[in-house]
C-alpha positions as a Markdown table, in Angstrom:
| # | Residue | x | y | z |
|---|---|---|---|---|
| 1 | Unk | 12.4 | 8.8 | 2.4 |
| 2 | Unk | 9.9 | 7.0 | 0.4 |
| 3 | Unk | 5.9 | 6.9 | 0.8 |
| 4 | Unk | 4.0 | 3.1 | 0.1 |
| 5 | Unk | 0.5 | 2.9 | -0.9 |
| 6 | Unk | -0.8 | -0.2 | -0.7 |
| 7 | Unk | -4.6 | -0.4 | -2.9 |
| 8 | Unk | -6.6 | -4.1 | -1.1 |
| 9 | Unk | -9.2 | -4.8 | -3.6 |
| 10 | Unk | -11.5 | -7.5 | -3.5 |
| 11 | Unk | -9.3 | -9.8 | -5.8 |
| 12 | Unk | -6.0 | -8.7 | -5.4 |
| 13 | Unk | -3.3 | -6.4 | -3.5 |
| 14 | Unk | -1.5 | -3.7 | -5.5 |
| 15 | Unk | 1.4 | -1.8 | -3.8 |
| 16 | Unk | 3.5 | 1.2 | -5.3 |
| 17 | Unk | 6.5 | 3.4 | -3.0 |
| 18 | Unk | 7.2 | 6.7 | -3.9 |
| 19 | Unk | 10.1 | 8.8 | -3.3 |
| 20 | Unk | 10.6 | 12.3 | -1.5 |
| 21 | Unk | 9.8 | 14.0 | -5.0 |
| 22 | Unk | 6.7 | 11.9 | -5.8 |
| 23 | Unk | 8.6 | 9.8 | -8.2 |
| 24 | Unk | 7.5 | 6.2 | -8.8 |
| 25 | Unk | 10.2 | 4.1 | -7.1 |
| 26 | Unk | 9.0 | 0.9 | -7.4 |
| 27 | Unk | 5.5 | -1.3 | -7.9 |
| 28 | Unk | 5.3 | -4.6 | -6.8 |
| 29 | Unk | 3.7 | -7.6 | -9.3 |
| 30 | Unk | 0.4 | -7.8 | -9.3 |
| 31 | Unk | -1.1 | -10.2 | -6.9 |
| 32 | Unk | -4.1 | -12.1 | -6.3 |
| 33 | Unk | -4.7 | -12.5 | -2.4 |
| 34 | Unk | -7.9 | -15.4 | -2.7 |
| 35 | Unk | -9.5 | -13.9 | 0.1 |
| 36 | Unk | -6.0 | -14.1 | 2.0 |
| 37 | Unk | -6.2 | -10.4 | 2.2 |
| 38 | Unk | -4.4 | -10.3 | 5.6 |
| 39 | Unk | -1.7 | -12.2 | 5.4 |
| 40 | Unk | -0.7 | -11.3 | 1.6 |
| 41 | Unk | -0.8 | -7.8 | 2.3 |
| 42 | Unk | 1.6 | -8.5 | 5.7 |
| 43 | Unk | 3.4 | -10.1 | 3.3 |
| 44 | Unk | 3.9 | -7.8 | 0.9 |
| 45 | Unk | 4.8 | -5.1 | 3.3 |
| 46 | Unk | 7.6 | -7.1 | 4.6 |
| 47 | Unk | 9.3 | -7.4 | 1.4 |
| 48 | Unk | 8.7 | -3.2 | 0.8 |
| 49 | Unk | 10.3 | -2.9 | 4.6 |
| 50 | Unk | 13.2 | -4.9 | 3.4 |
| 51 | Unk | 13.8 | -4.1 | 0.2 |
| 52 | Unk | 14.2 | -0.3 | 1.1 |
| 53 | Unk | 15.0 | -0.5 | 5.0 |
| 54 | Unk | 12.2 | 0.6 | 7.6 |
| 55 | Unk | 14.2 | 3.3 | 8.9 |
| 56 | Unk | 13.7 | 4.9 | 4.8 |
| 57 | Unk | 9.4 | 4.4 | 5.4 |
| 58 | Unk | 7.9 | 7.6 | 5.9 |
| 59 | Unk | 4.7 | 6.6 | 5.9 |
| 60 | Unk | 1.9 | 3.9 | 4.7 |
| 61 | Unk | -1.4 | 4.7 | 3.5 |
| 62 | Unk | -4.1 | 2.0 | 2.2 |
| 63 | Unk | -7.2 | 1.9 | 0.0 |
| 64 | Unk | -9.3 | -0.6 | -1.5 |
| 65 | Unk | -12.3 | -2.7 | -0.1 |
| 66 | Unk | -10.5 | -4.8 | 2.2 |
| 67 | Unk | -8.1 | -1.9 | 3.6 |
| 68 | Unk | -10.1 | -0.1 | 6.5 |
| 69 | Unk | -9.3 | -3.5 | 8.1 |
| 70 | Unk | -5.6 | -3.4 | 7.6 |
| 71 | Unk | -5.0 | 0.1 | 8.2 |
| 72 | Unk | -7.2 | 0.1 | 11.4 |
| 73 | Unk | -5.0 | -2.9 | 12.8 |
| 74 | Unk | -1.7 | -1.3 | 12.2 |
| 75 | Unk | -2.8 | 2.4 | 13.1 |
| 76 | Unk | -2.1 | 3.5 | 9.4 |
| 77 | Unk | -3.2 | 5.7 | 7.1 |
| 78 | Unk | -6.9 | 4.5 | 5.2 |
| 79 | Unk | -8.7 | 6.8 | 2.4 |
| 80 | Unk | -11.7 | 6.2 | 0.1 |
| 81 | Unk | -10.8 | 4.5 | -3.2 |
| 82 | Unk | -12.6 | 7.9 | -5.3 |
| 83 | Unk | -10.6 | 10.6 | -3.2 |
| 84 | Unk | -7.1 | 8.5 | -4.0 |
| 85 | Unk | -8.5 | 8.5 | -7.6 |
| 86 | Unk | -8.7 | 12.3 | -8.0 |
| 87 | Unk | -5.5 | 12.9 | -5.6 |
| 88 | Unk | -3.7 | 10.8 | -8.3 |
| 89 | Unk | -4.8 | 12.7 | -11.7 |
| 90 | Unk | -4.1 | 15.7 | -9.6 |
């Protein structure tokens, strides 16, 4: 089972999936989303649904200025860009 966190700044979309351990699995390019914001970051979640198989998605959980948005729309996971910060160094 893997975890995806997907960070929407203001200039680009940065997306990392974790596995049952907390391992890094995988982290996709950076990208640049020009104020595409929506459709990049659809975009990028299809390819992280295909490339490991939805049935292996555990859960999503964004962050980032543009992510409230996202996350409200598809009833996922959102959290404040300092409290990821200090969940991740811990």
């Amino acid at each position: 089972m893997y975890t995806v966190g997907i960070d929407i700044g203001s200039v680009s979309i940065n997306c990392v999936v974790v596995d049952k351990d907390g391992n890094l699995t995988y982290e996709a390019p950076y990208q640049r989303h020009f104020g595409r914001f929506v459709p990049e970051t659809l975009e990028t979640l299809q390819s992280i649904y295909e490339r490991f198989g939805e049935e292996h998605i555990q859960s999503v959980a964004f962050t980032g200025n543009h992510a409230k948005i996202i996350a409200a729309r598809l009833g996922a996971l959102y959290e404040y860009e300092s409290i990821t910060q200090v969940l991740g160094v811990l």
